[in-house]
C-alpha positions as CSV (number, residue, x, y, z in Angstrom):
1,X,9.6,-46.1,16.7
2,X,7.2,-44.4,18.8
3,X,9.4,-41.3,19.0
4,X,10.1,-41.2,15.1
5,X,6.1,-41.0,14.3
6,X,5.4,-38.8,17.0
7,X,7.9,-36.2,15.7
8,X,6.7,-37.1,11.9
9,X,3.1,-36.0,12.9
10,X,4.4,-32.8,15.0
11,X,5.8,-32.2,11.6
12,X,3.2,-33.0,9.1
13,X,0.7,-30.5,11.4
14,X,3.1,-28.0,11.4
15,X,3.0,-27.8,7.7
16,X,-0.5,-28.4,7.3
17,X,-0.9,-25.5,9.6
18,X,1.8,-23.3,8.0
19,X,-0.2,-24.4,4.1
20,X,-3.7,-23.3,6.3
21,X,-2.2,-19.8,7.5
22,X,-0.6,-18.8,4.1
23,X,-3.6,-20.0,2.0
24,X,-6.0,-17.7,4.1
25,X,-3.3,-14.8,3.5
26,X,-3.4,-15.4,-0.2
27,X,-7.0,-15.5,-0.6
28,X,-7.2,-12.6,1.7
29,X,-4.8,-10.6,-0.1
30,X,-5.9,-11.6,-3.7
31,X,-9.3,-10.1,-2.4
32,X,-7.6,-7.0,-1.1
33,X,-5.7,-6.5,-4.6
34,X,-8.7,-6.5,-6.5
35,X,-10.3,-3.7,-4.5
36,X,-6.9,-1.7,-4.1
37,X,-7.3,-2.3,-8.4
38,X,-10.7,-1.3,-8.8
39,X,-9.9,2.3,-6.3
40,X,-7.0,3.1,-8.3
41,X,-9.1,2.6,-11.7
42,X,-12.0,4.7,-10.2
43,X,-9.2,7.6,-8.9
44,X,-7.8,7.6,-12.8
45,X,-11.9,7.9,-14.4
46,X,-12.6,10.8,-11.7
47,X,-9.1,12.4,-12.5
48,X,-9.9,11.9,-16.1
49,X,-13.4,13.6,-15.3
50,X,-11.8,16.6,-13.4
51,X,-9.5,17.3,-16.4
52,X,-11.9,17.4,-18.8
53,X,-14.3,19.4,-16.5
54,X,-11.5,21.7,-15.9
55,X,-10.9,22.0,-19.5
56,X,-14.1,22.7,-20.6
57,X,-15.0,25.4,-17.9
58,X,-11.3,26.9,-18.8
59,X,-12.6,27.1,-22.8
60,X,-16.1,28.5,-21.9
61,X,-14.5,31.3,-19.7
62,X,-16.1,30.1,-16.6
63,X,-13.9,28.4,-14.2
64,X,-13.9,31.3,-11.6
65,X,-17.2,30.1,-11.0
66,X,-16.7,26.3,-10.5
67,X,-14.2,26.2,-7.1
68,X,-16.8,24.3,-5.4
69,X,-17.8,21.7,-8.0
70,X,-14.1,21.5,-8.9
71,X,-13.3,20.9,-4.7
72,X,-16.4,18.3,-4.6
73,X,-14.0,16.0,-7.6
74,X,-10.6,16.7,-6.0
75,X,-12.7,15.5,-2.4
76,X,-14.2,12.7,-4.0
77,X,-10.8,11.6,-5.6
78,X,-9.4,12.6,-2.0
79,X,-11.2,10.0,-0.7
80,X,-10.3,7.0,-3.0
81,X,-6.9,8.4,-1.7
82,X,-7.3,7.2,1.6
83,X,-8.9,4.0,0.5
84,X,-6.1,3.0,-1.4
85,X,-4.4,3.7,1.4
86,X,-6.0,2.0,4.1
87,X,-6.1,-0.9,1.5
88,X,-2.5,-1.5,1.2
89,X,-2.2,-1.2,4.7
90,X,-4.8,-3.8,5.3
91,X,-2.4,-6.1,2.8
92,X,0.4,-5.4,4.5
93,X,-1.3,-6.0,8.3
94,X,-2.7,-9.5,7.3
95,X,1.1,-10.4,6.0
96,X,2.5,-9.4,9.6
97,X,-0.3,-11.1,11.5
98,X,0.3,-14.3,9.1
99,X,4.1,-14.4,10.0
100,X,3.6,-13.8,13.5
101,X,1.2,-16.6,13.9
102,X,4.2,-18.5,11.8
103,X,6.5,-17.3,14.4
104,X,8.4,-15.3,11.8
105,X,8.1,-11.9,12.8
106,X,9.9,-10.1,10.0
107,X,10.7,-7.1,12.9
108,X,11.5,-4.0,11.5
109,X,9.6,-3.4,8.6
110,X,12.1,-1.4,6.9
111,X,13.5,-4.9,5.7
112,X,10.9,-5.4,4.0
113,X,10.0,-4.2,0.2
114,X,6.8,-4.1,-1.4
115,X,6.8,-5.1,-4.9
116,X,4.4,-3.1,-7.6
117,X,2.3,-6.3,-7.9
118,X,1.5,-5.9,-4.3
119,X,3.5,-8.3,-2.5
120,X,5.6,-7.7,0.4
121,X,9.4,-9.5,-0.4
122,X,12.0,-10.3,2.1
123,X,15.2,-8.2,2.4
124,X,17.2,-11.1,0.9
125,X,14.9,-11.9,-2.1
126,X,16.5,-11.0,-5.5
127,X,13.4,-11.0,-7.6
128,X,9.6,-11.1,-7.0
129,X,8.0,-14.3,-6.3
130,X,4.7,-13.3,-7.9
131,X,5.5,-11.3,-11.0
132,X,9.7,-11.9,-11.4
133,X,10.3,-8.0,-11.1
134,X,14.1,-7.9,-10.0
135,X,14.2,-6.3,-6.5
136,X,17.5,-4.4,-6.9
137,X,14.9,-2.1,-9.0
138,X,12.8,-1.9,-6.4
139,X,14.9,-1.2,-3.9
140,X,16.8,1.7,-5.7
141,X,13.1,3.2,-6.0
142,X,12.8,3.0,-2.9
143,X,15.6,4.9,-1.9
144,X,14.7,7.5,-4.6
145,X,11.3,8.2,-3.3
146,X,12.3,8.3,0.5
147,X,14.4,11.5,-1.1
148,X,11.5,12.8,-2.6
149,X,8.5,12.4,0.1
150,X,7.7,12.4,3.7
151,X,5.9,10.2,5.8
152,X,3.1,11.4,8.1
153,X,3.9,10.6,11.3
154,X,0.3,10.7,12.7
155,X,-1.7,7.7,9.8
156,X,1.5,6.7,8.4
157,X,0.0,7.8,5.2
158,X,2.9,7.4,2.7
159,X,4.4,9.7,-0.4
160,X,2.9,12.8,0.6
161,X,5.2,15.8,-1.2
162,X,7.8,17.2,0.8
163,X,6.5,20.9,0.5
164,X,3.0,19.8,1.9
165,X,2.1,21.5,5.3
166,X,-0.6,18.8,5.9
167,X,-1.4,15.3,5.5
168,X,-4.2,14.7,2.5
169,X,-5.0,11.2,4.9
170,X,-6.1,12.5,7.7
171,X,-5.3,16.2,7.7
172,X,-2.9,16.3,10.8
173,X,-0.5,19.5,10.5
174,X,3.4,19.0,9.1
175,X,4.6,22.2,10.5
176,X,7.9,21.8,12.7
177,X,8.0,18.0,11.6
178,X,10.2,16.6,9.6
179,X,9.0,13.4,8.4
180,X,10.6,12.0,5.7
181,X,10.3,8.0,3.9
């Protein structure tokens, strides 16, 4: 009887512990989506701003004369760039560190797929557990995109054109390097 209550508590802290490690991940994520929101709405204002900018000095025959306030917009939207970046790698760095400590290293992170709500499926889920978005989709995007951009191989920055000679992340050279998905 002993045996049976020792292995019943081994498992009851094993869940508790499993509920304690996930919780921490989805607060820390939620946390994470709301900033990796809030960059992407401030990159669409500024891009907004630079188009209309743009425009304007376009209509009043000036923009020759505006590279440098037109390079200080496309920086700042630059940098929201990289946050967004650094973001969804953060997201994606407290998932793995989660699982570890779960014991379930997922391994090669190619099996893994990243849904457009922001959560990271496994390679056998059929549809997303947080906003039901079917993962054949996403997958077949996936593939489609890998076709389409390289990867840099220095930051890992991802979806940077294939015709770009360096990375907009952190500006390390693409000539000679093939790099792609």
């Amino acid at each position: 009887m002993s045996d049976f209550l020792n292995r019943m508590k081994g498992a009851v802290d094993k869940g508790v512990t499993t509920a304690s490690v996930k919780f921490k991940e989805s607060v820390e994520v939620v946390k994470l989506r709301t900033k990796l929101k809030n960059f992407s709405n401030e990159k669409n204002e500024r891009i907004l701003e630079l188009g209309s900018i743009v425009y304007t000095l376009f209509k009043q025959g000036t923009l020759k004369d505006q590279g440098a306030r037109i390079e200080e917009k496309c920086g700042a939207i630059q940098d929201l760039d990289r946050k967004i970046q650094e973001t969804e790698n953060e997201m994606e760095r407290i998932h793995r560190e989660s699982e570890e400590f779960l014991g379930r290293s997922q391994g090669d992170s190619s099996t893994l797929i990243k849904c457009e709500c922001g959560a990271v499926l496994k390679k056998e889920a059929k549809f997303c557990a947080f906003c039901g978005k079917n993962v054949l989709e996403l997958r077949e995007q996936v593939e489609k995109e890998k076709a389409l951009f390289q990867t840099c191989p220095k930051c890992g920055a991802k979806g940077i054109n294939l015709d770009a000679k360096f990375c907009p992340q952190c500006g390390s050279s693409f000539s000679g390097v093939s790099q792609t998905g």
